[in-house]
Biopython code that builds the backbone (N, CA, C, O; Angstrom):
import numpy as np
from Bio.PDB.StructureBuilder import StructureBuilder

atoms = [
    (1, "UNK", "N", (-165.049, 18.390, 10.666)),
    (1, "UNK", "CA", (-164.085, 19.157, 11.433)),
    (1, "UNK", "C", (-162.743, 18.416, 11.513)),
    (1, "UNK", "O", (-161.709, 19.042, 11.280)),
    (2, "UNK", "N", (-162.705, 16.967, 11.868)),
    (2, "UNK", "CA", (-161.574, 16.260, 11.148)),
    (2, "UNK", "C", (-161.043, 15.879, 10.549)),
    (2, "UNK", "O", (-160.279, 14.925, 10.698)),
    (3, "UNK", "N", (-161.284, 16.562, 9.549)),
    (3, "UNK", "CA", (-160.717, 16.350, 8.345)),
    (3, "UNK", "C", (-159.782, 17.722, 7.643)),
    (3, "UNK", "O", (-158.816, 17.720, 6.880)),
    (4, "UNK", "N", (-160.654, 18.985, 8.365)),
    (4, "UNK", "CA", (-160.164, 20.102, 8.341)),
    (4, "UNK", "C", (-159.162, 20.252, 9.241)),
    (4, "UNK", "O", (-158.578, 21.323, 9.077)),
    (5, "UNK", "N", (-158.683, 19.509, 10.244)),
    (5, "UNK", "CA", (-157.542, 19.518, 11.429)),
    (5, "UNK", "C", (-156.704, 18.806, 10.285)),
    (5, "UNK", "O", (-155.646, 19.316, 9.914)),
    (6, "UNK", "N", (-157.021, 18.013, 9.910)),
    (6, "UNK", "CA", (-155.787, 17.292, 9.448)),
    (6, "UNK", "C", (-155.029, 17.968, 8.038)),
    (6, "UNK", "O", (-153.891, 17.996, 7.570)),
    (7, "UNK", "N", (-156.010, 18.344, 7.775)),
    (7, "UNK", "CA", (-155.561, 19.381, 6.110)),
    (7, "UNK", "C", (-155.148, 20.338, 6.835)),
    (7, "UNK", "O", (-154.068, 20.571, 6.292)),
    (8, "UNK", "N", (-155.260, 21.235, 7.880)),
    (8, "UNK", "CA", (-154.675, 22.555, 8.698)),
    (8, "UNK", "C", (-152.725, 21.896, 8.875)),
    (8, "UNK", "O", (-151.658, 22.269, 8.386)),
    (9, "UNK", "N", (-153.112, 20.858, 9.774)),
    (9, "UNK", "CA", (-151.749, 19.934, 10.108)),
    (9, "UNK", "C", (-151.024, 19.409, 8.993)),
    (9, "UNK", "O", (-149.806, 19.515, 8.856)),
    (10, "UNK", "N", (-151.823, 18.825, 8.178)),
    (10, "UNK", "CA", (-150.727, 18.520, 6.775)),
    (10, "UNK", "C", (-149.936, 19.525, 6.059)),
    (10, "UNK", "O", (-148.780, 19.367, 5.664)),
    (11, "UNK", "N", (-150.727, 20.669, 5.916)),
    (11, "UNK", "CA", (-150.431, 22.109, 4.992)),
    (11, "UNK", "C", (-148.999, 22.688, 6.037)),
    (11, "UNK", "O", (-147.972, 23.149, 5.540)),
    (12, "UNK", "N", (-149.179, 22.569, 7.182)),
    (12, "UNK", "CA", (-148.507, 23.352, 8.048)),
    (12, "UNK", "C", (-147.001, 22.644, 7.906)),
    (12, "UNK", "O", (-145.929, 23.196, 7.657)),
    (13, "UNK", "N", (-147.316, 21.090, 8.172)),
    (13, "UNK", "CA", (-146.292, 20.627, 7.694)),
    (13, "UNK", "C", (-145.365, 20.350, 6.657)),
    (13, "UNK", "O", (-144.184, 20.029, 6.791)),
    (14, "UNK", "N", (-146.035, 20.509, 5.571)),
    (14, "UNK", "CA", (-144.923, 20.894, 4.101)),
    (14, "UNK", "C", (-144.719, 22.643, 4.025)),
    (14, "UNK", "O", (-143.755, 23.241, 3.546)),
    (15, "UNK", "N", (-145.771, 23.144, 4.564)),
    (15, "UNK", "CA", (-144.939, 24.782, 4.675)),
    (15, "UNK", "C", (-143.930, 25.270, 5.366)),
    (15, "UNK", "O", (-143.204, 26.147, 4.898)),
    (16, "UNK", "N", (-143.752, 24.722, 6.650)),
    (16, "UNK", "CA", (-142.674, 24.668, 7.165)),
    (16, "UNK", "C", (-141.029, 24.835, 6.645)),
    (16, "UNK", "O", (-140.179, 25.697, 6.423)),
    (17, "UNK", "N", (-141.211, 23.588, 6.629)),
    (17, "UNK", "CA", (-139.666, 22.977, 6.016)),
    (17, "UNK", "C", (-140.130, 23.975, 4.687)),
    (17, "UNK", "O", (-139.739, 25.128, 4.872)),
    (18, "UNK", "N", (-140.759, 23.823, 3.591)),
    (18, "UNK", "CA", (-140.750, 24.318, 2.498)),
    (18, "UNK", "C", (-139.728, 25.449, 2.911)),
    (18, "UNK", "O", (-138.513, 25.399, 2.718)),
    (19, "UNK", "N", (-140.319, 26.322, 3.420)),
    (19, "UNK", "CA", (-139.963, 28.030, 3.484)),
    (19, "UNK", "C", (-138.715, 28.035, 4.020)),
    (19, "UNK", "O", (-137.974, 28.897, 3.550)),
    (20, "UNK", "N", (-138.081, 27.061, 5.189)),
    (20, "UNK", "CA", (-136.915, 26.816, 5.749)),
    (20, "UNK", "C", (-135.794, 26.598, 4.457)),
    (20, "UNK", "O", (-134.663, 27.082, 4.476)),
    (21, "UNK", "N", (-136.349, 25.768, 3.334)),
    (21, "UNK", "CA", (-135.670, 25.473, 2.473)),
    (21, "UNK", "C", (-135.183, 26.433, 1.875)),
    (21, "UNK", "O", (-134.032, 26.859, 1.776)),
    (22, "UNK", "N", (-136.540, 26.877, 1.317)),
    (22, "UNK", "CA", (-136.442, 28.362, 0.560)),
    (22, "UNK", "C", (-135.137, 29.136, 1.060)),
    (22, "UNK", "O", (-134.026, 29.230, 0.537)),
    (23, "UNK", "N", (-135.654, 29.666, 2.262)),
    (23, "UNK", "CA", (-134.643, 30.286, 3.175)),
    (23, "UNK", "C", (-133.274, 30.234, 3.155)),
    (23, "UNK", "O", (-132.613, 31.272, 3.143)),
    (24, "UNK", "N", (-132.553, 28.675, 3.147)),
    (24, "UNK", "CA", (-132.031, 28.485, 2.728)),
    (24, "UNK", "C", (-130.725, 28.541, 1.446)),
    (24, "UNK", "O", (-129.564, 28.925, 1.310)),
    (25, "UNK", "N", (-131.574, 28.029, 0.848)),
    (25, "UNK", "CA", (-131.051, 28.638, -0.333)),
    (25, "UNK", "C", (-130.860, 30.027, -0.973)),
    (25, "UNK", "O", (-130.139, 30.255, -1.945)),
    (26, "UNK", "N", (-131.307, 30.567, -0.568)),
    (26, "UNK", "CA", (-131.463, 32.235, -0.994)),
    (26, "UNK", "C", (-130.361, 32.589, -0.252)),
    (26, "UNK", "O", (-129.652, 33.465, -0.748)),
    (27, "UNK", "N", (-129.954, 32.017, 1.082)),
    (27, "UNK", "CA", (-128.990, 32.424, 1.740)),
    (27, "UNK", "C", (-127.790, 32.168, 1.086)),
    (27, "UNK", "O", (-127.014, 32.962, 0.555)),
    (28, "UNK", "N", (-127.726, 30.744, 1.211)),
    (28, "UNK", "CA", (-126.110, 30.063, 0.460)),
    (28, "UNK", "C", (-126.024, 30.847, -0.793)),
    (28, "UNK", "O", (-124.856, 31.169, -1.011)),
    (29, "UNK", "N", (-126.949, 31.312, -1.794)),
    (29, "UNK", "CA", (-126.599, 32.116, -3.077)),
    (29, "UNK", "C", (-125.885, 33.332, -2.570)),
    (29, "UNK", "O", (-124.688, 33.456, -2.829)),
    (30, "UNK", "N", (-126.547, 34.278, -1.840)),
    (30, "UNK", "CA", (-125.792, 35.396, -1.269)),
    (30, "UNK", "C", (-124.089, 35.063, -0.580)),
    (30, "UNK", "O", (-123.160, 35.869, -0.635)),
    (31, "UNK", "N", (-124.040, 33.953, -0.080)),
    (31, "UNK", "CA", (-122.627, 33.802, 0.252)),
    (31, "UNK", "C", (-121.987, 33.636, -0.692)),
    (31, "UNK", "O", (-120.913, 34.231, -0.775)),
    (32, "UNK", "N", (-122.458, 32.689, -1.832)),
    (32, "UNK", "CA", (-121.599, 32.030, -2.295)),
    (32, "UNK", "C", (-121.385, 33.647, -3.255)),
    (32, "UNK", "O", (-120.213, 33.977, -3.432)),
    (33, "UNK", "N", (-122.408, 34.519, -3.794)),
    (33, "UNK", "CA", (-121.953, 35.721, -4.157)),
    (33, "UNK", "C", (-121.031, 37.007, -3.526)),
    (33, "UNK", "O", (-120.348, 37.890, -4.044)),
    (34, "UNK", "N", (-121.266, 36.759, -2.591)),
    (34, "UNK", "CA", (-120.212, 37.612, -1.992)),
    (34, "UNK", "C", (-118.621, 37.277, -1.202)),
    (34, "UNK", "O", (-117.820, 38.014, -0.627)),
    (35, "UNK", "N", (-118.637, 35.813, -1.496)),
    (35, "UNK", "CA", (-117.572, 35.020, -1.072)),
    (35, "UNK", "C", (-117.496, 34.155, -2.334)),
    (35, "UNK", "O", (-118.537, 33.504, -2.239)),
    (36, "UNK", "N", (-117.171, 33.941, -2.936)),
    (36, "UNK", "CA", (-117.024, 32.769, -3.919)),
    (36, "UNK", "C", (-115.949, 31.149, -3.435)),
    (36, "UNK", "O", (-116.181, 29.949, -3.581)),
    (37, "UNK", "N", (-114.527, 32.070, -2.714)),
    (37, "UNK", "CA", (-114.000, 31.158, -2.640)),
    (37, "UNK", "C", (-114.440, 29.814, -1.267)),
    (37, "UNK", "O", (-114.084, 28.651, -1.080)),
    (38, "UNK", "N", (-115.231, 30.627, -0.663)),
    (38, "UNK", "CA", (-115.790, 29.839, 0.434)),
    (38, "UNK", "C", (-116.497, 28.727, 0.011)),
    (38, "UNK", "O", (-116.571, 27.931, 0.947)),
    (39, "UNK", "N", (-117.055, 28.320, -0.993)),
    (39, "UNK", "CA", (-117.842, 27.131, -1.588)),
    (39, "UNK", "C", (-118.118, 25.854, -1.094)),
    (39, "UNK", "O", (-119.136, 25.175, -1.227)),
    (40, "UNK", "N", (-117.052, 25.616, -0.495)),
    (40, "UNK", "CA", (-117.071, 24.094, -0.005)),
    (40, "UNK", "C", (-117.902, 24.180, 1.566)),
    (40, "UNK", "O", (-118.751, 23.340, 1.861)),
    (41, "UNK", "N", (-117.492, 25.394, 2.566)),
    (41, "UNK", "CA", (-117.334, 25.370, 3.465)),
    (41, "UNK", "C", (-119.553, 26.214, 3.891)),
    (41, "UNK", "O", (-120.215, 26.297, 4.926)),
    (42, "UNK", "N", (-119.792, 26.552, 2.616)),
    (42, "UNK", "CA", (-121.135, 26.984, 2.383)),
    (42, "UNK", "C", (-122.282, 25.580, 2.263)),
    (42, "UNK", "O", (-123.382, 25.385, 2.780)),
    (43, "UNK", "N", (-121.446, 24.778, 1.349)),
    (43, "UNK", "CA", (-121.954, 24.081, 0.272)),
    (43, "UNK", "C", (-122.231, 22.809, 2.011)),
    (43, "UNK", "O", (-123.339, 22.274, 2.048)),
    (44, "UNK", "N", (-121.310, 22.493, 3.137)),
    (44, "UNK", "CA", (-121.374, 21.629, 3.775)),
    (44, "UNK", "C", (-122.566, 22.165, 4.977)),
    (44, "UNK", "O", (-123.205, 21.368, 5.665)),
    (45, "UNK", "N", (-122.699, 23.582, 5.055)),
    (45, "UNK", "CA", (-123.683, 24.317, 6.050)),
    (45, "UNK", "C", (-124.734, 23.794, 5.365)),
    (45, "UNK", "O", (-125.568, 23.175, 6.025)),
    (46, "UNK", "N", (-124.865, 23.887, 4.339)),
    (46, "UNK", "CA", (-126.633, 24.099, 3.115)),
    (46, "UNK", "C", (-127.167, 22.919, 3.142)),
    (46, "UNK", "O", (-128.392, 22.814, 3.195)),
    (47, "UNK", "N", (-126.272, 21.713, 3.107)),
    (47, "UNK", "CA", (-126.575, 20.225, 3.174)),
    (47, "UNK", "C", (-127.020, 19.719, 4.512)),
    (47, "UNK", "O", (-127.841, 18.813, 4.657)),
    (48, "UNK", "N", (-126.352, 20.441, 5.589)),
    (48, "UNK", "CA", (-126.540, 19.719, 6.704)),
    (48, "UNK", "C", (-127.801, 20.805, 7.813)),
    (48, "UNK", "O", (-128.213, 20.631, 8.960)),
    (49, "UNK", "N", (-128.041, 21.766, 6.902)),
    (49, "UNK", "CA", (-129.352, 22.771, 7.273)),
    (49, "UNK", "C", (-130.859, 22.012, 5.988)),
    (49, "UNK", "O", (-132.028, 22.179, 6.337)),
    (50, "UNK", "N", (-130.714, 21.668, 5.369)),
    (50, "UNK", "CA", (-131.513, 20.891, 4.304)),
    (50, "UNK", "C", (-131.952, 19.702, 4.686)),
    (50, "UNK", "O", (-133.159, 19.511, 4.542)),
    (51, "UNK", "N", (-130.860, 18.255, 5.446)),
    (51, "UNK", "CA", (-131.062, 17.337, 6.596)),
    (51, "UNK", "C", (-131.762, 18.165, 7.344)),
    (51, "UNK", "O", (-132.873, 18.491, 6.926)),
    (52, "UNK", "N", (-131.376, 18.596, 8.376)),
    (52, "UNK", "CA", (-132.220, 18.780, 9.463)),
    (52, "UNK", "C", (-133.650, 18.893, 9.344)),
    (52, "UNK", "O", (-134.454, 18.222, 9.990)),
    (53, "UNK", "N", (-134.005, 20.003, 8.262)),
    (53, "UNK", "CA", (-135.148, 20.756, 7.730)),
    (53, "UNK", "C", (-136.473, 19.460, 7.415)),
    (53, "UNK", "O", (-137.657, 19.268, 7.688)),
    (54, "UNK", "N", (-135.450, 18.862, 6.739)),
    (54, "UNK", "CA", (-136.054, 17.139, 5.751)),
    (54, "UNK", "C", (-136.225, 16.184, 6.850)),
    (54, "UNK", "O", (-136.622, 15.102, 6.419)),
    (55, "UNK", "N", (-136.033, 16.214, 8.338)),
    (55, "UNK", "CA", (-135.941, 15.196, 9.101)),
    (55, "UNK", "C", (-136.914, 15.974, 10.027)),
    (55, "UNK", "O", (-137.850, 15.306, 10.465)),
    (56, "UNK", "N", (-136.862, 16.975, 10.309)),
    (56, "UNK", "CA", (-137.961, 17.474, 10.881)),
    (56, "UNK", "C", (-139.445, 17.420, 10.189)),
    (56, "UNK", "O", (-140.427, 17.133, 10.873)),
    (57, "UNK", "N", (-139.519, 17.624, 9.210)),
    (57, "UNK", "CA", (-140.763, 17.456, 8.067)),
    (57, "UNK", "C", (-141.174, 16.071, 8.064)),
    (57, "UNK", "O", (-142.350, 15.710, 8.099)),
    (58, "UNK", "N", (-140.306, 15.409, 8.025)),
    (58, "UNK", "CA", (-140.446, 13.082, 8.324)),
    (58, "UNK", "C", (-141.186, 13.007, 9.737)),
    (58, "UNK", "O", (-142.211, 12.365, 9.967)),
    (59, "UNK", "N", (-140.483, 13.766, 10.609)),
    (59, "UNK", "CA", (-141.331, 13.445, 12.040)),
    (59, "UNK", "C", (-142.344, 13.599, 12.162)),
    (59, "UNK", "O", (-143.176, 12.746, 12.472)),
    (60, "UNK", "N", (-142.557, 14.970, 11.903)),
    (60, "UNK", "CA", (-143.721, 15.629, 12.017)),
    (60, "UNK", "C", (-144.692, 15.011, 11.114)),
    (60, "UNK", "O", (-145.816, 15.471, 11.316)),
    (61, "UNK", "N", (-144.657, 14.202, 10.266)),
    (61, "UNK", "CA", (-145.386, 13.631, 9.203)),
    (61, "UNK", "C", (-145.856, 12.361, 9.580)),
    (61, "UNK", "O", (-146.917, 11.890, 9.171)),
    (62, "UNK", "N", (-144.785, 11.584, 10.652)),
    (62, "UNK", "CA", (-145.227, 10.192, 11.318)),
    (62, "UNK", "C", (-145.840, 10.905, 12.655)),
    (62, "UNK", "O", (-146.596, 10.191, 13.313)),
    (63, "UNK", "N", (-145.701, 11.679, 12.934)),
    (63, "UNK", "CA", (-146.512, 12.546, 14.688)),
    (63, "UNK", "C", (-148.260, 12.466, 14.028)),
    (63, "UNK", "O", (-149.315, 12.329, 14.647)),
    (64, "UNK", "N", (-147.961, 12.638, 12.331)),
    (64, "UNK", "CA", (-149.633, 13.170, 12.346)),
    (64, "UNK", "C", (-150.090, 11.648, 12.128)),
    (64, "UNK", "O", (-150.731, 11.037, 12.983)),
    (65, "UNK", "N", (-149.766, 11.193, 11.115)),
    (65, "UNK", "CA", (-150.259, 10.061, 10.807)),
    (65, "UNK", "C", (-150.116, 8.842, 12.475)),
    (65, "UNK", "O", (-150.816, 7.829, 12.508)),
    (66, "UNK", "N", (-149.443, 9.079, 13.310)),
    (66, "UNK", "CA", (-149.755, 8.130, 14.625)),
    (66, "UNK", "C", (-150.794, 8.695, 15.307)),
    (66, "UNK", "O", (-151.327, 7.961, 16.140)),
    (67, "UNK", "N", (-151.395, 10.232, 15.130)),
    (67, "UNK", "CA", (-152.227, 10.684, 15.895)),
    (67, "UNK", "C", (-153.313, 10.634, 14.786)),
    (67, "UNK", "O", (-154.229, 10.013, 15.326)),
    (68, "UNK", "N", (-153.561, 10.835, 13.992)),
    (68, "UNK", "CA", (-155.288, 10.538, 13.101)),
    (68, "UNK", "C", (-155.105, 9.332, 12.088)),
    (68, "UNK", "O", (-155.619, 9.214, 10.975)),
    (69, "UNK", "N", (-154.083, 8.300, 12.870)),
    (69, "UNK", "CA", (-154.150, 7.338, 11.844)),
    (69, "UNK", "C", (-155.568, 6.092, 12.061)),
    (69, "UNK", "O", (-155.645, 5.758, 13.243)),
    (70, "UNK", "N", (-156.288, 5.624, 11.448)),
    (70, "UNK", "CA", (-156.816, 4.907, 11.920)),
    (70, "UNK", "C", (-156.599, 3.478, 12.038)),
    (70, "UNK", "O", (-157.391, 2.784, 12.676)),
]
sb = StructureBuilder()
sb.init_structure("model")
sb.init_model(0)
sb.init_chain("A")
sb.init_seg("    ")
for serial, (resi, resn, name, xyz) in enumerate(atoms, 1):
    if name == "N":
        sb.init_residue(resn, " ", resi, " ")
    sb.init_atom(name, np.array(xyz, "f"), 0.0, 1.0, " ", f" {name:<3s}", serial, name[0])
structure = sb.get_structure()
């Protein structure tokens, strides 16, 4: 059964962020298609939504491993 918590908790945690990423990006393409000249001002949202995403996924990754680490 603990081992299945932790594969539930691991999975959850790269799906997360994954899909956030995803998300992401699919978005900035649509701007950058329907705005082109905006680029820079897209390009600094996408980077600093990608951090966040990537730093939340790190925590959550030392939260599991301090709680079923042995």
């Amino acid at each position: 059964m603990r081992n299945f918590v932790i594969f539930l908790v691991i999975f959850l945690t790269v799906l997360g962020p994954s899909a956030v990423i995803a998300t992401i990006g699919y978005a900035s393409i649509r701007a950058l298609g329907r705005n082109p000249s905006a680029a820079q001002k897209i390009l600094q949202a996408m980077i600093i939504s990608l951090v966040f995403a990537e730093s939340i996924a790190v925590i959550a990754l030392l939260v599991l491993f301090q709680l079923f680490g042995r």
